[in-house]
C-alpha positions as a printed Julia matrix, in Angstrom:
240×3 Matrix{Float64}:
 130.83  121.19   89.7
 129.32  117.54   88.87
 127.52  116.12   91.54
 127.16  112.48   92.25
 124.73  110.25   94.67
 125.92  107.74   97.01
 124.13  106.1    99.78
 126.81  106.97  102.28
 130.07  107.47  102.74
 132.77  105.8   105.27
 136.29  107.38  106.6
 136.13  110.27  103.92
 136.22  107.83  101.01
 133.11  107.56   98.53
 132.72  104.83   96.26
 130.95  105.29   92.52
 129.46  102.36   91.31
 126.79  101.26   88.9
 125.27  104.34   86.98
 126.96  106.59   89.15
 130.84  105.41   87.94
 129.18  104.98   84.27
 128.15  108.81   84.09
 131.59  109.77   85.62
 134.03  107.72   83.82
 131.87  107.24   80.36
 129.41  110.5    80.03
 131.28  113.28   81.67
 134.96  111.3    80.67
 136.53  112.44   83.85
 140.24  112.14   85.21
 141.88  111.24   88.77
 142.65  114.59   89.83
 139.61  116.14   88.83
 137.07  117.82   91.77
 133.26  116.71   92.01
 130.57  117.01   94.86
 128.74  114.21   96.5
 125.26  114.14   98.5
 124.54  111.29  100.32
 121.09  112.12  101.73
 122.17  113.93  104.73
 122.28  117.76  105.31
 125.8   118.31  103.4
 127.8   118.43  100.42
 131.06  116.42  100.07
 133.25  118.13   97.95
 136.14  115.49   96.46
 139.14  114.59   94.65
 138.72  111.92   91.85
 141.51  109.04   93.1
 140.93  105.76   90.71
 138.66  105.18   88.15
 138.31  101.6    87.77
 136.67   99.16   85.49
 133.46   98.74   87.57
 133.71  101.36   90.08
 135.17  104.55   91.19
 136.95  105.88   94.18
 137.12  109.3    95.43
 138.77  111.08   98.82
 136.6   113.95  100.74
 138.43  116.73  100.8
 135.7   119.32  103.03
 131.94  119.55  103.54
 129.69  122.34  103.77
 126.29  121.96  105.2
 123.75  122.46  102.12
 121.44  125.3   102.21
 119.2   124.63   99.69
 117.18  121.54  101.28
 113.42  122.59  101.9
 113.02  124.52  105.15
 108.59  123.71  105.06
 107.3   120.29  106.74
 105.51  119.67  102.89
 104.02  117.01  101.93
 102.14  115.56   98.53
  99.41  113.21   98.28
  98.74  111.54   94.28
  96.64  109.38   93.37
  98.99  107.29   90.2
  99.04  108.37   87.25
 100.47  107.62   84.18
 104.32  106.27   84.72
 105.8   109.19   82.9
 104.13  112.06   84.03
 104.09  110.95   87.5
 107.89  110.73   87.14
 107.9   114.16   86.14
 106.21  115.17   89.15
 108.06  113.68   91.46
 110.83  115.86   89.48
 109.63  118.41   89.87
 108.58  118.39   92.87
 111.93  117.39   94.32
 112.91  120.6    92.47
 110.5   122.73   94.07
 110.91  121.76   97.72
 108.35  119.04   98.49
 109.89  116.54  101.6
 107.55  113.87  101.24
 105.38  111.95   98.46
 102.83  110.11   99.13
 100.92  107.56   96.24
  98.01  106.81   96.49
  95.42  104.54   94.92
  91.48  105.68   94.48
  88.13  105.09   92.86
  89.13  106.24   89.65
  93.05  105.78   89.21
  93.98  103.65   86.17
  97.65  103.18   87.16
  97.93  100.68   89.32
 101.07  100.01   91.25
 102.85   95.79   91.1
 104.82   97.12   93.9
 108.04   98.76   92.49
 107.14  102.6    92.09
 108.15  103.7    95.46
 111.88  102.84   94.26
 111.77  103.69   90.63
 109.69  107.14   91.93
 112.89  107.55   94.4
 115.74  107.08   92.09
 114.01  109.66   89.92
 113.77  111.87   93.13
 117.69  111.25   94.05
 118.45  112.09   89.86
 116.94  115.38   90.56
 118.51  116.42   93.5
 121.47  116.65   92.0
 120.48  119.14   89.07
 118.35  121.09   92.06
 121.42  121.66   94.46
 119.81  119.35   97.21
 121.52  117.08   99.29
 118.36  115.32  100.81
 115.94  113.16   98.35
 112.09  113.51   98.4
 111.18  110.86  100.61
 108.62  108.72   98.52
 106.5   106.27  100.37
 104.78  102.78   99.22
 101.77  103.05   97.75
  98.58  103.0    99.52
  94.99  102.95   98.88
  93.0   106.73   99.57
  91.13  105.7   102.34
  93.54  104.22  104.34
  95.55  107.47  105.0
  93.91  108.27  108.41
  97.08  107.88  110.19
  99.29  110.16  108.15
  96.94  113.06  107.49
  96.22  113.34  111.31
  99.81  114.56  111.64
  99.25  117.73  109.59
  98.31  120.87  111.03
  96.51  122.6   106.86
  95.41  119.49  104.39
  94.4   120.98  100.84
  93.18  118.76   98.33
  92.65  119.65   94.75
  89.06  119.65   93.83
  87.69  120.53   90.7
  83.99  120.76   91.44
  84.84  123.22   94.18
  83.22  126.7    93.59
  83.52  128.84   96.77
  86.46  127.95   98.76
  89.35  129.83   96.97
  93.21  128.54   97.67
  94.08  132.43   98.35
  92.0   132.61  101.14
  92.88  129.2   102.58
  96.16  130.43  102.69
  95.61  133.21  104.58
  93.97  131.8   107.38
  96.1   129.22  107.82
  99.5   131.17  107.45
 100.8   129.83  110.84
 100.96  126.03  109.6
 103.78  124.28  110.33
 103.34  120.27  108.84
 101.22  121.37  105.14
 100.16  118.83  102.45
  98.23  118.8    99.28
  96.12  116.1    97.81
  95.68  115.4    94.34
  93.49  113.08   92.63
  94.43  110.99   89.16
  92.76  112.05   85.75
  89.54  111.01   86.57
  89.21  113.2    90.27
  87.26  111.92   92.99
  84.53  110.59   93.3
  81.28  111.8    96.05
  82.25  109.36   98.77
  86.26  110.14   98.42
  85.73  114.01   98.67
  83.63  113.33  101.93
  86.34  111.12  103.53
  88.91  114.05  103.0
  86.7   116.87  104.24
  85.77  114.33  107.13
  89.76  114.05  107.83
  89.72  117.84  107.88
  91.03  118.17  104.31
  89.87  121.42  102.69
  88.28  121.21   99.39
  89.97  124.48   96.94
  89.46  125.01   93.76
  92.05  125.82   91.03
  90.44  128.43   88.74
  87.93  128.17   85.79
  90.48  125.63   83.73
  90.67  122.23   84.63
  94.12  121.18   84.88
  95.78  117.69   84.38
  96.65  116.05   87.18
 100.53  116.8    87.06
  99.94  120.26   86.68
  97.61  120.5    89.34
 100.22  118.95   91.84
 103.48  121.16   90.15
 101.14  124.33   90.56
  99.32  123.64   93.57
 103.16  123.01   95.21
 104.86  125.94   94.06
 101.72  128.09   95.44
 102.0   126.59   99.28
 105.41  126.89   99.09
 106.22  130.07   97.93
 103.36  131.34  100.78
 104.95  129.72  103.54
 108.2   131.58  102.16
 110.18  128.48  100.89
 111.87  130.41   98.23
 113.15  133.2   100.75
């Protein structure tokens, strides 16, 4: 069944406008009559009846809702320093995919990418386009960007901090993970292509971060985050 986003809905009728009534009425050509799901960003699915299609929007009538069961169950949060607009678009789909809650950009020492102060919404439309394919009702919650070492406030509410670090060579992510299997609020930091520099690892470890390697390959960036959350998550049994 094709699923649609709308920011909410009011007295059991949704309203389809913009890209959303373009991909129903133009791309998947469908009739009044027809059934379709809708998320709003809450914990259910809307399951409706197609009612007018219109010239610039469309209406629909709820019919039931279930509550969806395949929003993340694990307080998870990501950390990323910017990188390139495309791949950090596909991490933010992917990670929406995989389970993450929250996304956190970040500038540092060495990131390239810098933001003019639109990426938190074009990162969260992308986020809200996933969910859809994914079978999530609730988006990735993507924050404003903000500079590495002014994070203080949000990394003291985690109980496990892990941060990507490829000049680690004896803290292995294995072992982290054991010891630290009865986390409840987890996040991951990972730097941009260039990693971080002397002064940025110290801040982290400082903040209580723990410095893990990822093997004898260095990975991009992107992969590093996609890997590094499908790891954490599938230990603290998100995909139960």
């Amino acid at each position: 069944m094709k699923t649609f986003y709308v920011e909410k809905i009011v007295n059991n009728i949704v309203e389809l406008n913009n890209e959303e009534h373009n991909h129903l009425k133009n791309v998947m050509r469908l009739n009044i009559g027809d059934k379709v799901k809708v998320v709003c960003g809450d914990e259910y699915d809307y399951f409706c009846t197609i009612s007018q299609i219109n010239k610039n929007n469309s209406v629909l009538v709820v019919d039931s809702k279930e509550l969806n069961t395949a929003n993340p169950k694990v307080e998870f949060t990501c950390y990323m320093a910017l990188i390139k607009n495309d791949n950090l678009c596909l991490v933010v789909q992917k990670l929406t995919e995989l389970g993450c809650k929250n996304f956190v950009p970040f500038e540092s020492r060495y990131t390239v990418n810098k933001d003019k102060g639109a990426k938190a919404d074009k990162l969260s439309t992308v986020s809200k386009q996933s969910l859809k394919q994914c079978g999530r009702s609730i988006p990735m919650q993507v924050y404003p960007t903000m500079h590495l070492k002014n994070l203080d406030k949000m990394l003291e509410q985690h109980d496990l901090i892990i941060f990507a670090n490829e000049t680690e060579k004896s803290q292995e992510l294995n072992e982290v993970l054991s010891n630290n299997s009865n986390a409840k609020n987890i996040a991951i930091i990972v730097g941009c292509e260039g990693g971080f520099e002397q002064s940025e690892i110290d801040y982290l470890i400082e903040k209580g971060a723990i410095s893990v390697g990822l093997g004898n390959r260095i990975l991009r960036a992107e992969t590093a985050s996609i890997m590094l959350t499908a790891i954490v998550l599938n230990h603290f049994k998100e995909y139960c």
